[in-house]
N, C-alpha and C positions, 0 to 999 in steps of 0.2 A: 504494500500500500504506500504511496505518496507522501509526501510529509505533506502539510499544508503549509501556505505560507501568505498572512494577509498583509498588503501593504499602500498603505493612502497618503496622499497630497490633503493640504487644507481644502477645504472649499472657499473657491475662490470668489470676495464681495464681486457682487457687479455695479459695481458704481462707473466701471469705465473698462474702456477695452484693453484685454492684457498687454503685459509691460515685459520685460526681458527679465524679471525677477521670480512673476510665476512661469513663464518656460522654463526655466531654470528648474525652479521645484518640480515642476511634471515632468519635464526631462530626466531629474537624478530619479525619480521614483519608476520611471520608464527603464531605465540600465538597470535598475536593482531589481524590477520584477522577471525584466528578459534573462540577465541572469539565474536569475533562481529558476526559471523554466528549465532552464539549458541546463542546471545541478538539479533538474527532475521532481522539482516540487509541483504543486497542485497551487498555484497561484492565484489570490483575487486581489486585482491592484484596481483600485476607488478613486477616484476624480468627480469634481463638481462646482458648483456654484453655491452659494450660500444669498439670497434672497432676501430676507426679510429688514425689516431694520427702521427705526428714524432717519437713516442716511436716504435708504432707496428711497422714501416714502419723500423725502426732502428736493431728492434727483428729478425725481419723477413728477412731481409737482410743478418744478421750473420749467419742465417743458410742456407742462399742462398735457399730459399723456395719463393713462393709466397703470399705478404700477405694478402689476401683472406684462401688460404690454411693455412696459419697460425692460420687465428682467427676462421678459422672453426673447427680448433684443439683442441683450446682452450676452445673456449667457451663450447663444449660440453662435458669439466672439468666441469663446471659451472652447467650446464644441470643434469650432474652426479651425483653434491653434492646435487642437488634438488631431487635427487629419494634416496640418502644413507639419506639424513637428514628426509624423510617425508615429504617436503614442497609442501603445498597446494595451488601453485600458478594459478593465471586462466593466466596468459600470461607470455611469456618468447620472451622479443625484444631484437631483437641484430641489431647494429645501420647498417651495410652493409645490411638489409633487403632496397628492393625498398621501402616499406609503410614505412617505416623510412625517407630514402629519400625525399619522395616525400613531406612529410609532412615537414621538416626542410626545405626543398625549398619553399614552399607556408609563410612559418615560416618568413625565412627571404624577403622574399618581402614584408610581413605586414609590417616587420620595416622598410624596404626601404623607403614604400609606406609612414607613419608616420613620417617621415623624422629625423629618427634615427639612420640610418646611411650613411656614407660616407668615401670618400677617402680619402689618405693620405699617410704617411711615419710611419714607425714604427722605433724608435729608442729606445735600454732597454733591461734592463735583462731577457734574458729568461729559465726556466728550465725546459729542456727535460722531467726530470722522473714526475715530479709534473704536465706538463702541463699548467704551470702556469707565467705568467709576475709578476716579482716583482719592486718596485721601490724601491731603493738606498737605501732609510730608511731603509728599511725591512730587507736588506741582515745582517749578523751575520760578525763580526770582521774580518773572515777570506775569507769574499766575498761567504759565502755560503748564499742560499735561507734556509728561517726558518725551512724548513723541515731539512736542513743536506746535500741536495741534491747540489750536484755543478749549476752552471749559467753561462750564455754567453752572449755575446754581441750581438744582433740583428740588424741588418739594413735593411729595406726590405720595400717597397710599401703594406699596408695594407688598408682594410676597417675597420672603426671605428665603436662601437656603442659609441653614446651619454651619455655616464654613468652617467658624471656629471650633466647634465639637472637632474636627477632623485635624486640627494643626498636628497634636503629637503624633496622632495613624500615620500622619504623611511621612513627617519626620523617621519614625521608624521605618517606613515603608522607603526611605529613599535610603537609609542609611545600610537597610540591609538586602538591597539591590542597588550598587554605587553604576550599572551599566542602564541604567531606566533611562537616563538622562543624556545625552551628545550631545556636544563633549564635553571636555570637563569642564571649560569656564559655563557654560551655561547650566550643568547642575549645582556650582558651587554657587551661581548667583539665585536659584530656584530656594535650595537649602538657606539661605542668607536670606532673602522673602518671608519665607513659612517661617523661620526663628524670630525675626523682628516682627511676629503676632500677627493674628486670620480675622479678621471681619466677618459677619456672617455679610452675607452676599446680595443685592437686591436681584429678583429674577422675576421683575415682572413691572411693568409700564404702562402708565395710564393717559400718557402725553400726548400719542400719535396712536395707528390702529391698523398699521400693513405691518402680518406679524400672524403668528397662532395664540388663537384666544386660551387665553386659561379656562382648561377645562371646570365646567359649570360657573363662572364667571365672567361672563363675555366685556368687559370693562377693561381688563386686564389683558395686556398681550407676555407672550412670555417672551425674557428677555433674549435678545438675539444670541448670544454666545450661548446658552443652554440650547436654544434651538438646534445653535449650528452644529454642536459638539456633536449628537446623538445622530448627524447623519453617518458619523462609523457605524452606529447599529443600524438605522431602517434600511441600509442598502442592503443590509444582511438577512432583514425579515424581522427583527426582533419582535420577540421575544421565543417564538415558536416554529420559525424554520429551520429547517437542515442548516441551511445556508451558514444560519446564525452560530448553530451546533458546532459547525464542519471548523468554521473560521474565527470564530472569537476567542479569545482577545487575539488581538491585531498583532502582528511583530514588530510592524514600527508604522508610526504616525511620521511624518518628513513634515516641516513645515519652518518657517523663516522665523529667526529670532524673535521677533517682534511679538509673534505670539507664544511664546514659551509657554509664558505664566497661566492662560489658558488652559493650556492641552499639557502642562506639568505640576499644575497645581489644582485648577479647576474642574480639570476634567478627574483626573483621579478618586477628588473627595466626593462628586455625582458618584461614581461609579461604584465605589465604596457603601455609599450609602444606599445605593440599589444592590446591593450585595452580588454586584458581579466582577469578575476579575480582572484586572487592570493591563492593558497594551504592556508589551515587554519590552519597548523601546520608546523612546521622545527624541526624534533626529532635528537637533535645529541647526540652516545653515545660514549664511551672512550673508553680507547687502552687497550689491552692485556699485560701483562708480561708473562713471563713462569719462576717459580720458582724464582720470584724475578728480573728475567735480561728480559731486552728489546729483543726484539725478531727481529732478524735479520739472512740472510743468511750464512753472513761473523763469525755469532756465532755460527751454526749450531743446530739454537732451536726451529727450524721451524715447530712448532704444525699441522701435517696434520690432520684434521677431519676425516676424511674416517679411518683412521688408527685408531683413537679414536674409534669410534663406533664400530669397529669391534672387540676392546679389550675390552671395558666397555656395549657396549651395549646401543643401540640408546635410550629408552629413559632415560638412566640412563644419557645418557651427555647430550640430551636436558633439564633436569632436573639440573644438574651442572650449565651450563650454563648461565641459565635463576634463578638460585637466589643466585650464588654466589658474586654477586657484585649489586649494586645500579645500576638500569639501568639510563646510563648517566655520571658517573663514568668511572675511571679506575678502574683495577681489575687485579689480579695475576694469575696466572694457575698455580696448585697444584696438582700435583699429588697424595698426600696422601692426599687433600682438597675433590678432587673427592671422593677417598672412601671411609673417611670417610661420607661423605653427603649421598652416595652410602648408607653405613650400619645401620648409626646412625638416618638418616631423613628418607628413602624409606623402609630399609629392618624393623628397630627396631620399628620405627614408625606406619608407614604407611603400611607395608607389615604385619607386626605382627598384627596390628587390624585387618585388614581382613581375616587373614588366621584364628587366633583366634578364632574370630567372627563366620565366616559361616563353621569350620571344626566341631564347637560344637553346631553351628544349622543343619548340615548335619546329625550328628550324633544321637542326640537329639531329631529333632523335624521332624524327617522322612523328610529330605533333602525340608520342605516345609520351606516359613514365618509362623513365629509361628502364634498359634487361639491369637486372643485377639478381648475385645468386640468390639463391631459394631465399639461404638465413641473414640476408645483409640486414632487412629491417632490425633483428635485433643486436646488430652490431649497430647500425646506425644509431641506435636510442641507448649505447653506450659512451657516443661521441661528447663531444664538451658541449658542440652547438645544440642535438638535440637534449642529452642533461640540463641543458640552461633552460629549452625553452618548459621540460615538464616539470622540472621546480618552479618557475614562475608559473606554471597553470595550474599548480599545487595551492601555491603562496597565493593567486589570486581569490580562491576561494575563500580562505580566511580572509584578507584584505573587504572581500566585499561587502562578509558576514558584518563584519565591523564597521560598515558603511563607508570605508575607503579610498573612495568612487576617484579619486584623479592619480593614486597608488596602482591601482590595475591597471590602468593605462599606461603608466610611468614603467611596468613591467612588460608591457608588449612591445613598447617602442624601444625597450632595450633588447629582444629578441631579435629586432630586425635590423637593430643596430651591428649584433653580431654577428646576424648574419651576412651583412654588405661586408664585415672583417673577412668572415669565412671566404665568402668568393673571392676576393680580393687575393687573398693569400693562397688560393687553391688554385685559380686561374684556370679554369676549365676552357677557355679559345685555348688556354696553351697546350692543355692536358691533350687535345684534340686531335692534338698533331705525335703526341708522342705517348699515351697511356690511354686507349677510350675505358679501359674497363674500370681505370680510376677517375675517369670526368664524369661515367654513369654514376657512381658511387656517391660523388661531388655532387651533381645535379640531384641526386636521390632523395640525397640530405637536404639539401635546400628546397626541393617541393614540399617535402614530409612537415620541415622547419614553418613554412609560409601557410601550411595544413594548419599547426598550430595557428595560429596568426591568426588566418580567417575565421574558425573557428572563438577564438578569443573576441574577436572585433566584431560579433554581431549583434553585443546587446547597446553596442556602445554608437556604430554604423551600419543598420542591417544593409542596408541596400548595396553597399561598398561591398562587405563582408559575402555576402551573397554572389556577388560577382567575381571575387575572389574566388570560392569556393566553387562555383560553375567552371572557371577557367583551369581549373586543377581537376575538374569530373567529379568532383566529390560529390556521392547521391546524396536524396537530400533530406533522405533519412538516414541520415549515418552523418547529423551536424548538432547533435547536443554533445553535453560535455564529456557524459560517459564513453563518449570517443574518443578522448585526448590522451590515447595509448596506442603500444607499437600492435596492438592486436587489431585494429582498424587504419593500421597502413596503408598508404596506397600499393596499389599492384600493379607492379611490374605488366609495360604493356599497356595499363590503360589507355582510353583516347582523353587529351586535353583539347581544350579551346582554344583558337588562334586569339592571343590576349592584345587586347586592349586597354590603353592607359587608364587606372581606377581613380588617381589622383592628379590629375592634370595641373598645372603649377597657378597661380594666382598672377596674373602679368597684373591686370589696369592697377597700381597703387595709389592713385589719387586720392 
């Protein structure tokens, strides 16, 4: 049987069309689910929209629209960048869905029912664009919320969750699971939260009314961030489908700093209190620059993705993306960073071996894998070059488990690094003239080597990787990872594909 493996992006506000920060996030949770397919899990990787809110309601009013018709605008921005970027997702919830609904209502009754929440006054800062209550401490000198974002004064009849009841649970709960949290600065600053004392929580608004009504209450909407948290469950079916059985708790939540405190402290103590088990991971990764400056509207530096891909070419920016910065980090966008990574990693690298490689076995050795004896393959998988590349396919698996995401990559590109060493010093045009039985041998190595490769590279560039893999014959059931052995070698004789460049080099640099 499958291991399972569940794995979700936030849902993404629709207040406006995405920004290169959620590709980003769909993106790393796209490599890490394609991954885990290819290590033979049972995979459900979650994407969506998040809906509701004083914000949308606020959006959506300016332009004198409906907001419903608003977020159905939107979202299917959302939807779009999931078919420009590739992303492999098995579900796409968006929180105005009834199965969303229905499920957040059954949600909040557990808590009711657990006597976690209750009534009251809500009095405190609240900010619109963040969604978020701050208290006094938190605000910045000039009364702004730590985001930058402005704040207001609230007075309003709300329902409560019990937050504080949960501060020591968490605290244990984080202390004796020090891996819940990626990475370490952002669980040391979560633990640092919860110790400097818990609030009980406002989770319910009486100000605006685009929103799920509190059950039997219709006055009251519930508050956005409870809404949003529980679409990890209704995409699942909660409380009583398979689905929910099969997959819950989640292996990792991936989402951008910003919301830690959310989905590492809020979401926890809901789910605690619903007496259900807690996600085994909280991956949070770090903010974008462009060219050095913070990225903002009022700047006009606003990175659309779609626009990217359509100039660089999809997977040349899934490939940027994913190892230009420490995942978990902040990180800059560069545009001469792209091409050269573009030229100097894919095209000089990685493209040049392969093209290299099989334009001079196409040539050479009648477009087949070259003869060599019955047992070379397991000579060859004693070589330096292919030892290197099955430890790194070793090592990549750990690396990923660990959400690693620009380390795997940093291990392929040195595969291929080595490999350009290998031909170099083995010189097979020379070998050609004077040893063929050791240029077969040579070239043998280097297909089997660039097997690895493509292989490796296709949670990260299917389309690349694919074509890779076609030009070497490899079928195309014989490409997950339980194949990264000499026991699905290529064989001697196959037919290969007359190759074509996979990374063609980035000339326009303007």
């Amino acid at each position: 049987m499958k291991d399972n493996y569940y794995i979700t992006t936030p849902i993404y506000y629709v207040n406006d069309v995405p920004h290169i920060g959620s590709a980003y996030t769909t993106l790393a949770v796209d490599v890490i689910a394609r991954f885990m397919r290819l290590c033979g899990k049972d995979v459900m990787f979650l994407t969506g929209t998040d809906e509701h809110g004083q914000k949308v309601e606020k959006a959506a009013a300016n332009k004198n629209i409906d907001p419903q018709k608003f977020t159905d605008e939107l979202s299917e921005h959302f939807r779009n960048l999931c078919e420009v970027m590739n992303i492999s997702c098995d579900d796409f919830i968006r929180t105005t869905e009834d199965r969303h609904k229905q499920t957040v209502e059954k949600f909040w009754q557990k808590l009711v029912d657990s006597g976690d929440i209750y009534q009251g006054k809500y009095s405190g800062w609240y900010c619109v664009r963040d969604e978020a209550f701050y208290d006094k401490s938190e605000l910045t000198p000039e009364g702004l919320a730590p985001t930058g974002a402005s704040v207001e004064w609230v007075e309003e009849p709300s329902y409560f969750f019990a937050l504080s009841k949960w501060q020591d649970k968490l605290l244990e709960y984080y202390k004796d699971n020090p891996e819940f949290i990626k990475p370490q600065s952002r669980y040391n600053e979560v633990v640092s939260f919860v110790k400097g004392g818990l609030h009980d929580l406002s989770v319910s608004r009486t100000s605006f009314n685009w929103g799920i009504k509190v059950p039997g209450d219709d006055k009251h909407v519930i508050y956005v961030w409870l809404d949003a948290l529980v679409n990890y469950l209704s995409a699942l079916g909660y409380p009583d489908n398979d689905n929910f059985k099969k997959f819950w708790p989640a292996n990792a939540h991936v989402v951008g700093k910003d919301i830690v405190r959310f989905h590492a402290v809020y979401w926890p103590a809901f789910l605690m209190a619903a007496d259900l088990p807690l996600p085994k991971c909280i991956v949070a990764h770090g903010w974008w620059t462009n060219e050095g400056e913070k990225i903002s509207k009022s700047l006009g530096n606003v990175i659309n993705p779609v626009e990217l891909v359509e100039e660089f070419g999809l997977d040349s920016v899934r490939y940027f993306l994913m190892k230009e910065i420490t995942f978990g980090s902040d990180g800059n966008f560069s545009r001469s960073s792209l091409i050269n990574r573009i030229n100097s990693e894919l095209s000089n690298k990685i493209g040049n071996l392969v093209q290299r490689t099989l334009s001079f076995v196409f040539k050479q050795c009648d477009a087949r894998v070259p003869e060599v004896e019955q047992n070379f393959a397991s000579l060859a998988y004693k070589s330096t070059l292919l030892q290197y590349a099955v430890n790194a396919a070793q090592t990549n698996i750990k690396l990923m488990e660990n959400f690693e995401i620009n380390a795997v990559l940093d291990n392929i590109l040195n595969i291929a690094e080595q490999a350009n060493i290998y031909i170099d010093n083995q010189a097979p045009w020379q070998l050609k003239k004077t040893d063929i039985i050791k240029m077969n041998e040579v070239l043998y190595t280097l297909l089997e080597t660039i097997r690895f490769i493509g292989l490796m590279l296709q949670p990260f560039m299917p389309d690349a990787a694919c074509k890779i893999l076609d030009q070497l014959g490899v079928d195309t059931r014989a490409r997950d990872f339980a194949h990264l052995n000499e026991n699905f070698a290529l064989q001697s004789g196959s037919v290969i594909l007359e190759p074509t460049p996979i990374f063609p080099r980035f000339e326009n640099a303007s």
